[in-house]
N, CA, C and O atoms as a Tinker XYZ file with bonds, in Angstrom:
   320  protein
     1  N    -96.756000  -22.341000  -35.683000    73     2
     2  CA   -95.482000  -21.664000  -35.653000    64     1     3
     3  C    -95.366000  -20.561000  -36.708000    63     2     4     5
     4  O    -94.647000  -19.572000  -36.567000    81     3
     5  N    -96.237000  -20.847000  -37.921000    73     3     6
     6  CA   -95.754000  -19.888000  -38.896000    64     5     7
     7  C    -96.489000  -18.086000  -38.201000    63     6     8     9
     8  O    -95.772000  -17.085000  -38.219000    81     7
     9  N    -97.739000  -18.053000  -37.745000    73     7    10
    10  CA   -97.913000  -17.042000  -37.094000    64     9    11
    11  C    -97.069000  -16.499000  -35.971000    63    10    12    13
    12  O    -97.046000  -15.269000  -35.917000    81    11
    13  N    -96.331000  -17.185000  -35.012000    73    11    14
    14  CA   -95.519000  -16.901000  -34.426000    64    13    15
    15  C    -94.144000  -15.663000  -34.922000    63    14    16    17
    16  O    -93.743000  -14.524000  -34.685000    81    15
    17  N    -93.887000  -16.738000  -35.654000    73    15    18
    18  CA   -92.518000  -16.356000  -36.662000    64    17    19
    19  C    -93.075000  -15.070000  -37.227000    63    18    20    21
    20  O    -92.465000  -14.029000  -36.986000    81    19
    21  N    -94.128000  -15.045000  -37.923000    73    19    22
    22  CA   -94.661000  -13.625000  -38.686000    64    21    23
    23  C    -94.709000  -12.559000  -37.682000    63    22    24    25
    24  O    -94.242000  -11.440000  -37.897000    81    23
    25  N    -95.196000  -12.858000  -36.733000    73    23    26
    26  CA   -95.687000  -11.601000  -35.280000    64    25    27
    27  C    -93.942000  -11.045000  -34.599000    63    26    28    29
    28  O    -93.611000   -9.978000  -34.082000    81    27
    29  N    -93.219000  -12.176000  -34.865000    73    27    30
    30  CA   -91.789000  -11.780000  -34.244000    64    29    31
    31  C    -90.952000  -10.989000  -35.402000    63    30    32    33
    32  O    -89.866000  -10.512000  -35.070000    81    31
    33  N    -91.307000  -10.863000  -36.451000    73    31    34
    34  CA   -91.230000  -10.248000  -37.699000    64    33    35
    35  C    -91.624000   -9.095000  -37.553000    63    34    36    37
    36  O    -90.784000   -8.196000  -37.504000    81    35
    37  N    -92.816000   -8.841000  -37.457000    73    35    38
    38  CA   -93.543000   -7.754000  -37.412000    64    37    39
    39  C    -92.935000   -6.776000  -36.204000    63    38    40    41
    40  O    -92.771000   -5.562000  -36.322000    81    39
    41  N    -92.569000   -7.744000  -34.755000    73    39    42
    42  CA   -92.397000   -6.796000  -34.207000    64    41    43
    43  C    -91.293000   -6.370000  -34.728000    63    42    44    45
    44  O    -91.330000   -5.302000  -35.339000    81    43
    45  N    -90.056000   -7.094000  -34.614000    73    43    46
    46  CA   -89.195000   -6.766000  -35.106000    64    45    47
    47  C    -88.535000   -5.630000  -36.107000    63    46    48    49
    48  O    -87.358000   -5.275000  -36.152000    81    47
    49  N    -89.466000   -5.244000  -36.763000    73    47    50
    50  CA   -89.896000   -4.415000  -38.260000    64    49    51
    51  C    -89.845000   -3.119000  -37.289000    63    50    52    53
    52  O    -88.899000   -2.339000  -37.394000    81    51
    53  N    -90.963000   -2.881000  -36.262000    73    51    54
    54  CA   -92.036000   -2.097000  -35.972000    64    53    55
    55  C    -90.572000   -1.056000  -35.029000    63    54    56    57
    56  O    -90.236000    0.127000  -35.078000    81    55
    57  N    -90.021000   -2.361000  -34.196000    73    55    58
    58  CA   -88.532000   -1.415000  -33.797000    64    57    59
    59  C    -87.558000   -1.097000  -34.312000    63    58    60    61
    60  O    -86.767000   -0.248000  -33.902000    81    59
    61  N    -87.478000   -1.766000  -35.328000    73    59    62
    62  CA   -86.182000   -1.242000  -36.289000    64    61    63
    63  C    -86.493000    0.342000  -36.983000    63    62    64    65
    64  O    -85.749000    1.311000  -37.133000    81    63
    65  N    -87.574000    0.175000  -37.236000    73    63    66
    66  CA   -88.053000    1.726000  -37.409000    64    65    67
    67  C    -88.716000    2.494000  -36.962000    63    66    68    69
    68  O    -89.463000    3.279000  -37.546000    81    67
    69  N    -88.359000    2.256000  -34.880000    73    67    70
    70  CA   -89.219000    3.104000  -34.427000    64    69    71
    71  C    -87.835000    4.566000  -34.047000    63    70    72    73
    72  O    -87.715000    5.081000  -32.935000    81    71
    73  N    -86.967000    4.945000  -35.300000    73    71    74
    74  CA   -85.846000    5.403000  -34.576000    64    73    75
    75  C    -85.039000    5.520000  -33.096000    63    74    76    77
    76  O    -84.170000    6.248000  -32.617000    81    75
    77  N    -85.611000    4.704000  -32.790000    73    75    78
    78  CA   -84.869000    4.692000  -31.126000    64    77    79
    79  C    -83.331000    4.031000  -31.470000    63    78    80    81
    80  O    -82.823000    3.746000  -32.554000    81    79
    81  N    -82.881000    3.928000  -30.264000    73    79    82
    82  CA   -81.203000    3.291000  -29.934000    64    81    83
    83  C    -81.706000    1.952000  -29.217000    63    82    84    85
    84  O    -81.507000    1.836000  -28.007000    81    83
    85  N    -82.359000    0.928000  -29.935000    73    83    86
    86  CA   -82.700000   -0.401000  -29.690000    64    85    87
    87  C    -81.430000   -1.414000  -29.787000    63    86    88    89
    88  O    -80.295000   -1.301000  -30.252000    81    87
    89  N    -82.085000   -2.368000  -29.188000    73    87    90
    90  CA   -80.901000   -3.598000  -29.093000    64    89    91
    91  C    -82.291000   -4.754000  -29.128000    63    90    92    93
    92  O    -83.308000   -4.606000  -28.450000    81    91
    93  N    -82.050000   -5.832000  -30.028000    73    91    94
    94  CA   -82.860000   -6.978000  -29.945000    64    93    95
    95  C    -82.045000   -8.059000  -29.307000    63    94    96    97
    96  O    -80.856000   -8.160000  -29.609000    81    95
    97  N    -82.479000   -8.701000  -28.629000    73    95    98
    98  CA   -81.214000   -9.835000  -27.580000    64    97    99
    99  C    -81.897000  -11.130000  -28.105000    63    98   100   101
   100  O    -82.815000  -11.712000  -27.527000    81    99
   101  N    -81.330000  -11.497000  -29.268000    73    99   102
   102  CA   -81.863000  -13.243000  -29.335000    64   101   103
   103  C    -81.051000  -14.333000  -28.409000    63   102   104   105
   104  O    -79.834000  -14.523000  -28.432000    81   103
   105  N    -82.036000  -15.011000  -27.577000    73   103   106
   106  CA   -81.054000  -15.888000  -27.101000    64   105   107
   107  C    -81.030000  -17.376000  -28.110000    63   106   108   109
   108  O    -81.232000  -17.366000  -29.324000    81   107
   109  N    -80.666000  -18.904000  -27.091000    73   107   110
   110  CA   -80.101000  -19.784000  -27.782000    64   109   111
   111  C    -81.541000  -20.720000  -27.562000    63   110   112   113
   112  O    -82.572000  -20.066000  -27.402000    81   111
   113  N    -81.624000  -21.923000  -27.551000    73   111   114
   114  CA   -83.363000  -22.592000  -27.583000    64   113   115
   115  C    -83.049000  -22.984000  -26.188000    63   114   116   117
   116  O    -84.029000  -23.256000  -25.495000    81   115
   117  N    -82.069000  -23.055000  -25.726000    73   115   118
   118  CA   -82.709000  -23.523000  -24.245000    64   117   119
   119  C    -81.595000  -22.560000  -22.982000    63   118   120   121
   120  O    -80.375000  -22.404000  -22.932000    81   119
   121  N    -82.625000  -22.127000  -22.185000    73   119   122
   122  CA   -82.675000  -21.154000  -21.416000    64   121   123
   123  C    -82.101000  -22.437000  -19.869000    63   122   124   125
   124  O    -82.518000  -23.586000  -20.018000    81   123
   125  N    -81.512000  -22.257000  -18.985000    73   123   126
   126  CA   -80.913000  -23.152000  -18.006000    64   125   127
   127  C    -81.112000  -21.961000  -16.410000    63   126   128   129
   128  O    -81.017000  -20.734000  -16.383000    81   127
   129  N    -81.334000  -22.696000  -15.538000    73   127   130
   130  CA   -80.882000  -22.008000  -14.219000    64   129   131
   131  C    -79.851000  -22.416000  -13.729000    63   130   132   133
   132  O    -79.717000  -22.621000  -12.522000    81   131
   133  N    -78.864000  -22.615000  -14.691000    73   131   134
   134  CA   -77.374000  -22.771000  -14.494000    64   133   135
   135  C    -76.867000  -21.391000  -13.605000    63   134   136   137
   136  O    -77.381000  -20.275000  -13.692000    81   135
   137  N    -75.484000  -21.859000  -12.547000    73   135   138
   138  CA   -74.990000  -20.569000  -12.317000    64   137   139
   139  C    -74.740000  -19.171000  -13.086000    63   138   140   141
   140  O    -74.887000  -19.176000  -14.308000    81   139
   141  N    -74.402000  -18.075000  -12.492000    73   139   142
   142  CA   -73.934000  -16.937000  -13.610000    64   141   143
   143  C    -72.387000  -16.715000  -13.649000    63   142   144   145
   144  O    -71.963000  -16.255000  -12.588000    81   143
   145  N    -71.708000  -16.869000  -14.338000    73   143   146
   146  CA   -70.394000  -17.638000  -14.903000    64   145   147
   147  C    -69.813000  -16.330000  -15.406000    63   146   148   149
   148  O    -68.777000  -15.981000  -14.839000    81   147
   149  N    -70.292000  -15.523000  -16.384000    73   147   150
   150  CA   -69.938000  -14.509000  -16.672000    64   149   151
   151  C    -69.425000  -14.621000  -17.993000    63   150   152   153
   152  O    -69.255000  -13.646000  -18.725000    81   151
   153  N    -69.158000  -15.885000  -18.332000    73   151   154
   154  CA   -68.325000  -16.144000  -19.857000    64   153   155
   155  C    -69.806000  -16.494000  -20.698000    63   154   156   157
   156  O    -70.696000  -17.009000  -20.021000    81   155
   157  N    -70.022000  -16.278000  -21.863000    73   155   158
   158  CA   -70.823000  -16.212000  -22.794000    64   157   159
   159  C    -69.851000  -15.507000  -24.218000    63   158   160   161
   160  O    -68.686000  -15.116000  -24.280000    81   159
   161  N    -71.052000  -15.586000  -25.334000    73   159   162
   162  CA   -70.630000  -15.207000  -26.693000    64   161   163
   163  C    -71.960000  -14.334000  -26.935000    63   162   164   165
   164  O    -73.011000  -14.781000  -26.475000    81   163
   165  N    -71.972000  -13.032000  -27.678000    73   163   166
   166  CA   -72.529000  -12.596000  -27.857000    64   165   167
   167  C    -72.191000  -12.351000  -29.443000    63   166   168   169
   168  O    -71.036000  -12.029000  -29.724000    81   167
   169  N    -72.986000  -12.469000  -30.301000    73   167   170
   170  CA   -72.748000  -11.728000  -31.681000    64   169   171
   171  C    -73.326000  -12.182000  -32.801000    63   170   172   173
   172  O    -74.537000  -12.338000  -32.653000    81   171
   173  N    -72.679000  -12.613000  -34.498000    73   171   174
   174  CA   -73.285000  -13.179000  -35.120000    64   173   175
   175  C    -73.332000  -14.652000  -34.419000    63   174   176   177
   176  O    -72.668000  -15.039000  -33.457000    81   175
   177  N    -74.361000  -15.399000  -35.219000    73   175   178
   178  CA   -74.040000  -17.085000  -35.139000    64   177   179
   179  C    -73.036000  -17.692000  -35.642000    63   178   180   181
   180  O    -73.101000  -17.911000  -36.852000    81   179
   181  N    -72.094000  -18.045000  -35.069000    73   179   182
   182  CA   -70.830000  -18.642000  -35.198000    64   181   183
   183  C    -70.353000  -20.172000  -34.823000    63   182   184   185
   184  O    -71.018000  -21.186000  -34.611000    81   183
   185  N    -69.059000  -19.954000  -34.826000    73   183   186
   186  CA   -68.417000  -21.309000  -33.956000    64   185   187
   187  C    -68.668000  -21.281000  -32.471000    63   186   188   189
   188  O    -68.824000  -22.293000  -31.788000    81   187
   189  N    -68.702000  -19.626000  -31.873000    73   187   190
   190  CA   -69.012000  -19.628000  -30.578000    64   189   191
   191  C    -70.222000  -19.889000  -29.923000    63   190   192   193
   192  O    -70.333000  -19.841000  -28.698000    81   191
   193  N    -71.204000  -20.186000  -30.753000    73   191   194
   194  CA   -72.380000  -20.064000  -30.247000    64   193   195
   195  C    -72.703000  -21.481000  -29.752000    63   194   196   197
   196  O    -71.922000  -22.414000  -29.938000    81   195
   197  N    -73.673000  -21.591000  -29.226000    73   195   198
   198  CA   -73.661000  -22.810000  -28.449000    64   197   199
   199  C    -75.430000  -23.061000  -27.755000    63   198   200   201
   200  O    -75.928000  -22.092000  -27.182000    81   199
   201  N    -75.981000  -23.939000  -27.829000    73   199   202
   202  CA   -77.396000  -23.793000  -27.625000    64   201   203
   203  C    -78.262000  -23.560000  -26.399000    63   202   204   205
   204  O    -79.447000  -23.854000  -26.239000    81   203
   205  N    -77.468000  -23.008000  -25.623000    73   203   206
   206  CA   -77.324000  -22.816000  -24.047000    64   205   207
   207  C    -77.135000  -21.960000  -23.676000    63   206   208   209
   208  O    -76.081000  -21.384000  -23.942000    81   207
   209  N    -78.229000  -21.340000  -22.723000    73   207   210
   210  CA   -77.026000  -20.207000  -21.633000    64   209   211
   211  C    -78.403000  -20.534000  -20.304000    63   210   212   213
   212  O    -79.572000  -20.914000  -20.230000    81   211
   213  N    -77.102000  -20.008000  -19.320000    73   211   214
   214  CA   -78.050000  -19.818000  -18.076000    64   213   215
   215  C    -78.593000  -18.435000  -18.015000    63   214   216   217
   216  O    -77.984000  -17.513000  -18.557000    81   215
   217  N    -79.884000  -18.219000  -17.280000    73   215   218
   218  CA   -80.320000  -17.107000  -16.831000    64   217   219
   219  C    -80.130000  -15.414000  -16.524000    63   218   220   221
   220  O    -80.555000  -14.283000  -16.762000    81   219
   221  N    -79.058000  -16.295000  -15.746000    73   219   222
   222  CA   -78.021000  -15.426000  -14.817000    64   221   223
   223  C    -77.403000  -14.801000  -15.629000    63   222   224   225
   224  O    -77.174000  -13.609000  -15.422000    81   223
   225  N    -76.930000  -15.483000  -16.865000    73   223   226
   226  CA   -75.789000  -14.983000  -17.817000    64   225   227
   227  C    -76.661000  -14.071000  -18.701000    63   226   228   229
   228  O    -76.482000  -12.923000  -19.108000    81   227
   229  N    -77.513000  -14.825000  -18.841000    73   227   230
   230  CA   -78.290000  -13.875000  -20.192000    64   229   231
   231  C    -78.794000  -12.331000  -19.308000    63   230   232   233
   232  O    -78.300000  -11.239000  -19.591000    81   231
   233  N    -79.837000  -12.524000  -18.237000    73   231   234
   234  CA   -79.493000  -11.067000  -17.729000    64   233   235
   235  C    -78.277000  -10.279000  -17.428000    63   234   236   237
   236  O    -78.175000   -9.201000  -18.015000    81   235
   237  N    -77.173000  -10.697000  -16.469000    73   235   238
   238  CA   -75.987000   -9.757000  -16.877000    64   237   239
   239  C    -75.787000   -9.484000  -18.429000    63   238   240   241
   240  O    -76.104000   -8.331000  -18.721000    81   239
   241  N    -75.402000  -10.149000  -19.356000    73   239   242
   242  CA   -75.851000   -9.313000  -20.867000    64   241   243
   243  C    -76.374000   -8.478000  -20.981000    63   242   244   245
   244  O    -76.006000   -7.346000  -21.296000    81   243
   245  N    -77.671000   -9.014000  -20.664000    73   243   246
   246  CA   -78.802000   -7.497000  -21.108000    64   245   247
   247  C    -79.005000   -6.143000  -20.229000    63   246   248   249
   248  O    -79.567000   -5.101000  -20.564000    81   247
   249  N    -78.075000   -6.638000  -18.422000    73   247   250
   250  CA   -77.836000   -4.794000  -17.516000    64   249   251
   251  C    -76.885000   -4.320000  -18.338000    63   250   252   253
   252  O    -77.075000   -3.251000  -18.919000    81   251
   253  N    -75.658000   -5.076000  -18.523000    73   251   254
   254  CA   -74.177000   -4.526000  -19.185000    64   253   255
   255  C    -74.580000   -3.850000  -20.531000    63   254   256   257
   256  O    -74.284000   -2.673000  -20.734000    81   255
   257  N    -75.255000   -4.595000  -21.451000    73   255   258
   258  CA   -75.566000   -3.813000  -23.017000    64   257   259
   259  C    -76.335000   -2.627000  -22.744000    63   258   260   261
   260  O    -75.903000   -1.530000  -23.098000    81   259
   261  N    -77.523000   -2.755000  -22.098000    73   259   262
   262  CA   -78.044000   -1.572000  -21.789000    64   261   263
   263  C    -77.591000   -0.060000  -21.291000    63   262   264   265
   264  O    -77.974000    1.051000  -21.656000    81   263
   265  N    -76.542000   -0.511000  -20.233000    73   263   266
   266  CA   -75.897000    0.526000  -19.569000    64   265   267
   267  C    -74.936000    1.095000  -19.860000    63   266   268   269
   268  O    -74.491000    2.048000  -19.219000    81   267
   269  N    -74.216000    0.417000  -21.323000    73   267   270
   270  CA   -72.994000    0.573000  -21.724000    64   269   271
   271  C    -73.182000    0.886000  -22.909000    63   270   272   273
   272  O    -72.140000    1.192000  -23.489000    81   271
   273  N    -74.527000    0.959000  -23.796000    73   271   274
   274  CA   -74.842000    1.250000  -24.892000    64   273   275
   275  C    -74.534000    0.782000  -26.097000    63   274   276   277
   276  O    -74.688000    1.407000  -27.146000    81   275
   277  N    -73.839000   -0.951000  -25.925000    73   275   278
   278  CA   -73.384000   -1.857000  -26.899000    64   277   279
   279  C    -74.633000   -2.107000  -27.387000    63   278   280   281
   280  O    -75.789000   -1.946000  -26.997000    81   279
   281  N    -73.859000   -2.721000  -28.735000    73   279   282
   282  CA   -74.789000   -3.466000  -29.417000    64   281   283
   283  C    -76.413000   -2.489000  -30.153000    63   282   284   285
   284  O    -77.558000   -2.907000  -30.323000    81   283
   285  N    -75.974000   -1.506000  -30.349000    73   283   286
   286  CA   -77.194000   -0.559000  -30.700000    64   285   287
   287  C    -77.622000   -0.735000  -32.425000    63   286   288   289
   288  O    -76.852000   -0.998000  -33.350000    81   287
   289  N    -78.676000   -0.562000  -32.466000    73   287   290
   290  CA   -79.279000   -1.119000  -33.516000    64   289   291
   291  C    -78.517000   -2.526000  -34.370000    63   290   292   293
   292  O    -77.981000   -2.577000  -35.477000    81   291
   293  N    -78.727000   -3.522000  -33.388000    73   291   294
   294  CA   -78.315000   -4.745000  -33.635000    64   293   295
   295  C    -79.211000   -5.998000  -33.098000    63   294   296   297
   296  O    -80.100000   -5.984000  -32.247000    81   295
   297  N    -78.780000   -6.906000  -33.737000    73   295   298
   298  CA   -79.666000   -8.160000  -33.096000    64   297   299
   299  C    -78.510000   -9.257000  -32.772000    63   298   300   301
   300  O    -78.197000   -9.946000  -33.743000    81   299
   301  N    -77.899000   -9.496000  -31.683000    73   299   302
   302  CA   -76.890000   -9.766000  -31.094000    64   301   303
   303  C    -77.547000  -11.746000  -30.681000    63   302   304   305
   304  O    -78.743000  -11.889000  -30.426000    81   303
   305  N    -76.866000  -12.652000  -30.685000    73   303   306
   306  CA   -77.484000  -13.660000  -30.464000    64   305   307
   307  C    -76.259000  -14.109000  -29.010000    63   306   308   309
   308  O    -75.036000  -14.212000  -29.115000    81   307
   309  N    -77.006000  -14.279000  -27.893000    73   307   310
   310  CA   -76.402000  -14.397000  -26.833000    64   309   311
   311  C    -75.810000  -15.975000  -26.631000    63   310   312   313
   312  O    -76.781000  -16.691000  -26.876000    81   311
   313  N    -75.056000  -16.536000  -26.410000    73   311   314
   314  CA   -74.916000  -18.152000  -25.829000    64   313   315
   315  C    -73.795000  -18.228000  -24.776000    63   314   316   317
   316  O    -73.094000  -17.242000  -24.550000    81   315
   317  N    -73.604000  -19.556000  -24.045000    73   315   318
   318  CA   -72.983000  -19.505000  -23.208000    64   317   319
   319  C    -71.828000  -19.909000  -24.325000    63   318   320
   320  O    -70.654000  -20.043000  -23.979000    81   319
């Protein structure tokens, strides 16, 4: 794991200063093929966060941020 963690670092690094208009999308540890619901939390780690999201949800997140240009140079942590 510790190489893992270092390489997700690294990339991490490598886009933060590749000047682009990036968005990093962390999700939660477990990923579900739950319906797409539409309600989620996106932001710091909070009270809202929650260790879950479905699929469905986490891609609508990531068309909507993309297309709408939220969340730019941020690392946004997605949950249902």
């Amino acid at each position: 794991m510790p190489a893992i963690v270092r390489d997700h670092r690294t990339q991490a690094r490598l886009i933060e200063e590749s000047g682009l208009a990036w968005t990093i999308i962390r999700g939660p540890l477990i990923f579900t093929d739950g319906p797409h619901t539409h309600r989620y939390h996106a932001g710091p780690i909070g009270r809202e966060s929650r260790p879950a999201i479905s699929r469905a949800d986490l891609a609508d997140f990531m068309l909507k941020t993309s297309t709408a240009g939220a969340f730019i140079r941020m690392k946004p942590l997605v949950s249902a």
